[in-house]
C-alpha positions in Angstrom: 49.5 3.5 -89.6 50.7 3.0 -93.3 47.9 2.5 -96.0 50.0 0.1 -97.7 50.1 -2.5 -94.8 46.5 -3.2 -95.7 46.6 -3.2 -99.3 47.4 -6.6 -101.4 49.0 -6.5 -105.0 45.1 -6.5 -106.6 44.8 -3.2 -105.0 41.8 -4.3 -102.1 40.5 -1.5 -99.9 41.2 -3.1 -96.5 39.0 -1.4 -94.0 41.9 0.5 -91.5 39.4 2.2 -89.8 39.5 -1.0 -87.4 42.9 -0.9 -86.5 43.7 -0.9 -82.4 41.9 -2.5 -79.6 38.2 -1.9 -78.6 35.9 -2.1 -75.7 32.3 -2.8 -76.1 30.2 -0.2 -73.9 27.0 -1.6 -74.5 27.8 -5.3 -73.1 25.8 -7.6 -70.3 26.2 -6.9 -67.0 29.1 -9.2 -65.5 31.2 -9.4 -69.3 33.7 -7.4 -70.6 33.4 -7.8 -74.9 37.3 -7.0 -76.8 37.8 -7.0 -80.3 41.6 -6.4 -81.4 42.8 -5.6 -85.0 46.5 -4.7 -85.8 47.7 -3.0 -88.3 48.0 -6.1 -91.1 44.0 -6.1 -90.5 44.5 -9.7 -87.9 41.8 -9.6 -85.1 40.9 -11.2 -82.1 37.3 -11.1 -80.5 37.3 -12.4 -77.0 34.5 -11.6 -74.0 35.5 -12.7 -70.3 33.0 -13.3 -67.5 33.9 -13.4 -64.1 37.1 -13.7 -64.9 36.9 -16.5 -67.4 37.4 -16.2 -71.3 33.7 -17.6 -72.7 34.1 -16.9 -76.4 36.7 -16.0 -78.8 37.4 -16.0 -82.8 39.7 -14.7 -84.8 39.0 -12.2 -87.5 41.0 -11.7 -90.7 40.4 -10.7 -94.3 40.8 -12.7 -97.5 40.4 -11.7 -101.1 38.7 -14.8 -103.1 38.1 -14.4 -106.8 38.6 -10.2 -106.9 36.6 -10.4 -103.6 37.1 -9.5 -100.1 35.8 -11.8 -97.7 35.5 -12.1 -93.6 37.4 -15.2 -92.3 36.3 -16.0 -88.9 37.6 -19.1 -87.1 37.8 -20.1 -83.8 33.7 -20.5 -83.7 32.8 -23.8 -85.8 34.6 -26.2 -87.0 35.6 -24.8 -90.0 36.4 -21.3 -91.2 33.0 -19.3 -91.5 33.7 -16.8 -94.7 31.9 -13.4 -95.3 31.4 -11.6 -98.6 31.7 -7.6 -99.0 28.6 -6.3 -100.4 28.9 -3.0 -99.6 32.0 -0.7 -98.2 33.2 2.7 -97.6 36.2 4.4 -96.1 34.5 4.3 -92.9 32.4 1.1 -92.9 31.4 -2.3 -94.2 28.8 -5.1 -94.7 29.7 -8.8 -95.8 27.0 -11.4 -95.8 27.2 -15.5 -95.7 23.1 -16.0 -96.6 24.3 -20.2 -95.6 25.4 -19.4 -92.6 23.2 -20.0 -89.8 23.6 -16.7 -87.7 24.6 -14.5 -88.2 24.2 -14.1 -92.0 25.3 -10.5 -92.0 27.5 -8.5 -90.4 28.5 -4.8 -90.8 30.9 -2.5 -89.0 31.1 1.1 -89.2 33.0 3.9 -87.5 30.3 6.7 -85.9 32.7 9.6 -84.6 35.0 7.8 -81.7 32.8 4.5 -81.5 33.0 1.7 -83.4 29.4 0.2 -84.1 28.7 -3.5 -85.1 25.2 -5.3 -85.9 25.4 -9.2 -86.3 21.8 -10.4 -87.7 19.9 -12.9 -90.0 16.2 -12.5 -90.6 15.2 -13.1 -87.3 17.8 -11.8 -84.6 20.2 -9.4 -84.6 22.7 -8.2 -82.0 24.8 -4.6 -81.8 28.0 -3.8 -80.5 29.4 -0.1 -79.6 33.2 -0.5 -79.1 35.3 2.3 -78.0 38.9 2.6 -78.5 40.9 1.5 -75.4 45.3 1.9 -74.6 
């Protein structure tokens, strides 16, 4: 994987560390959770229930105003954008404090599993995704 794939001409840290397709470990009984990234930092978040596909967005990342921002579509209407407020080489946290739920969401790499919380004030959920051929 080339550092440069996921860099844009303002010189944005994309977070690779998400690159290649993940497996949540810590799903409900019956589902089977996916989150896919290649390596221009696309994604797609799908979870299948007996069979059938019951949710899915698409993930990408978008630099507004010297910022990098969350897209996700796929899950209202319109595009839901996230803000960076905090990242490292091996993790990030963007927020959307209008957004219903969730209003933050961070990702982090924790040895071989990739960990997730989704959360407002009130609720949060976490996700432990490990890396899958």
């Amino acid at each position: 994987m080339s550092f440069s794939y996921c860099t844009d001409n303002k010189n944005h840290e994309y977070p690779n560390f998400l690159i290649g397709k993940w497996k949540r470990v810590n799903d409900k009984p019956n589902q089977q959770t996916f989150e896919i990234w290649n390596s221009v930092l696309k994604g797609t978040g799908y979870t299948i229930s007996e069979g059938n596909k019951i949710f899915e967005e698409q993930l990408e990342f978008e630099p507004i105003q010297d910022t990098l921002h969350l897209k996700v579509t796929g899950v209202n209407e319109v595009a839901t954008y996230f803000k960076f407020t905090n990242q490292t080489n091996s993790s990030f946290t963007c927020e959307n404090l209008k957004n219903d739920f969730p209003k933050k969401i961070k990702y982090w790499l924790k040895n071989d599993t990739l960990k997730a919380l989704i959360s407002s004030e009130e609720f949060a959920i976490s996700f432990s995704f490990v890396s899958v051929q």
